[in-house]
C-alpha positions, 0 to 999 in steps of 0.5 A: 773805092768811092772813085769806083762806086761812081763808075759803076753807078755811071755804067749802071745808068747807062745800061738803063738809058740803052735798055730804055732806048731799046723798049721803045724804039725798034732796033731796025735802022742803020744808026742802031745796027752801027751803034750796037756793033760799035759797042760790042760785048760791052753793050749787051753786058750792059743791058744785062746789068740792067734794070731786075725782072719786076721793076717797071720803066716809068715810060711804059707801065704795061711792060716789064724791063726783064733782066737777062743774063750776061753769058746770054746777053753776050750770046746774042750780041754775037749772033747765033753762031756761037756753039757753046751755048746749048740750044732747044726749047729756049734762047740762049741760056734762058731756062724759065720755070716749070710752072708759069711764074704767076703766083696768083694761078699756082692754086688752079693749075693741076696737070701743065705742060712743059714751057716752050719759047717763041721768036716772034714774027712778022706774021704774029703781030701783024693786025690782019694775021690776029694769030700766035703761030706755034711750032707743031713739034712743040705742040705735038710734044707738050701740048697734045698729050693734055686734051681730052678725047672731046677736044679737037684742034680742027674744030678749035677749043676755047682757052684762057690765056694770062699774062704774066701779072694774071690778066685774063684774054679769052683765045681759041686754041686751033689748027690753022688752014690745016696745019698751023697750030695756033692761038687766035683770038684775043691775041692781038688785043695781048700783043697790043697791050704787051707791046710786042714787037717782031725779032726782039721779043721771044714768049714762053708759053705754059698750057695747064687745066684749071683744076676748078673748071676743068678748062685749058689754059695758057700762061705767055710771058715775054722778054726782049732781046737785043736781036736784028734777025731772026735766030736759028735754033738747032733742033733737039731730041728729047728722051 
């Protein structure tokens, strides 16, 4: 039994050394690409069993290690090929909560949308782009519904976005060169404090009015996944 326990402790530390490796070096070369192949299931089951939603990586006080299942760590070691696992509004089976997940705004927040989730891409965290690109599905079905009749996307409305430890970032919630609705603004200095990174981290976002000043709001939190490619997800319809 003590032979066990020390196994499991040894595979425990290796989850979290992997899982270290990944936060702060990109998964994007050939040595990585051969590494995590070579590993299979067994590393991204690791990853999954590593360190618990809230506890922070010594190295890096800014982000959180956020824990992720095994059957959807085995979910996207495989690739987006796999059928059973259901695919929408979310990656995987990640399903987050109905209201943004920060405590500290539950007394502020009256009427909220419904949570969406996001891949990143290269054109998100580019500096000179400064802008989160949102699906015009997911906004015309979550997010519409909330505005009132004197707030207009073509003229942009001004927001306040929290993270997911309740940091302020003041953005402009707008359409885009005509059709691209987005979140500008303060946008990269939240990309930049989070870390964010194109492929491997996925936000979710809530939009909510402040019952105390009648303003929109956006709630984004993140997580990072071990993907080397941009996942398609197949499209659903919602009753």
């Amino acid at each position: 039994m003590a032979r066990l326990a020390n196994e499991e402790d040894d595979e425990m530390m290796k989850a979290v050394f992997n899982l270290c490796h990944m936060k702060h070096a990109l998964v994007d070369s050939t040595k990585d690409k051969l590494f995590i192949k070579e590993q299979g299931d067994a590393f991204t089951v690791n990853v999954a069993r590593g360190l618990p939603r809230n506890q922070r990586l010594q190295h890096d006080v800014k982000r959180k290690a956020l824990q992720i299942s095994e059957q959807e760590a085995i979910y996207v070691g495989q690739g987006s090929a796999n059928s059973n696992i259901p695919q929408g509004l979310f990656y995987g089976n990640y399903v987050p909560p109905s209201l943004p997940p920060v405590p500290s705004l539950w007394q502020f927040i009256g009427i909220c949308s419904e949570p969406f989730e996001k891949q990143l891409t290269h054109t998100d965290v580019k500096n000179d782009q400064a802008r989160l690109a949102m699906s015009k599905e997911h906004v015309q079905k979550r997010l519409i519904p909330l505005l009132n009749e004197n707030e207009d996307l073509r003229r942009g409305i001004q927001v306040t976005t929290y993270d997911s430890e309740g940091k302020s970032y003041p953005m402009v919630f707008k359409i885009w060169v005509g059709k691209l609705p987005v979140l500008t603004g303060g946008w990269t200095a939240f990309c930049q404090d989070h870390n964010l990174v194109e492929m491997q981290d996925f936000v979710t976002v809530w939009m909510f009015r402040n019952v105390a000043t009648g303003c929109l709001c956006f709630v984004i939190d993140s997580r990072r996944l071990p993907v080397l490619e941009t996942i398609k997800r197949r499209r659903t319809r919602s009753n």
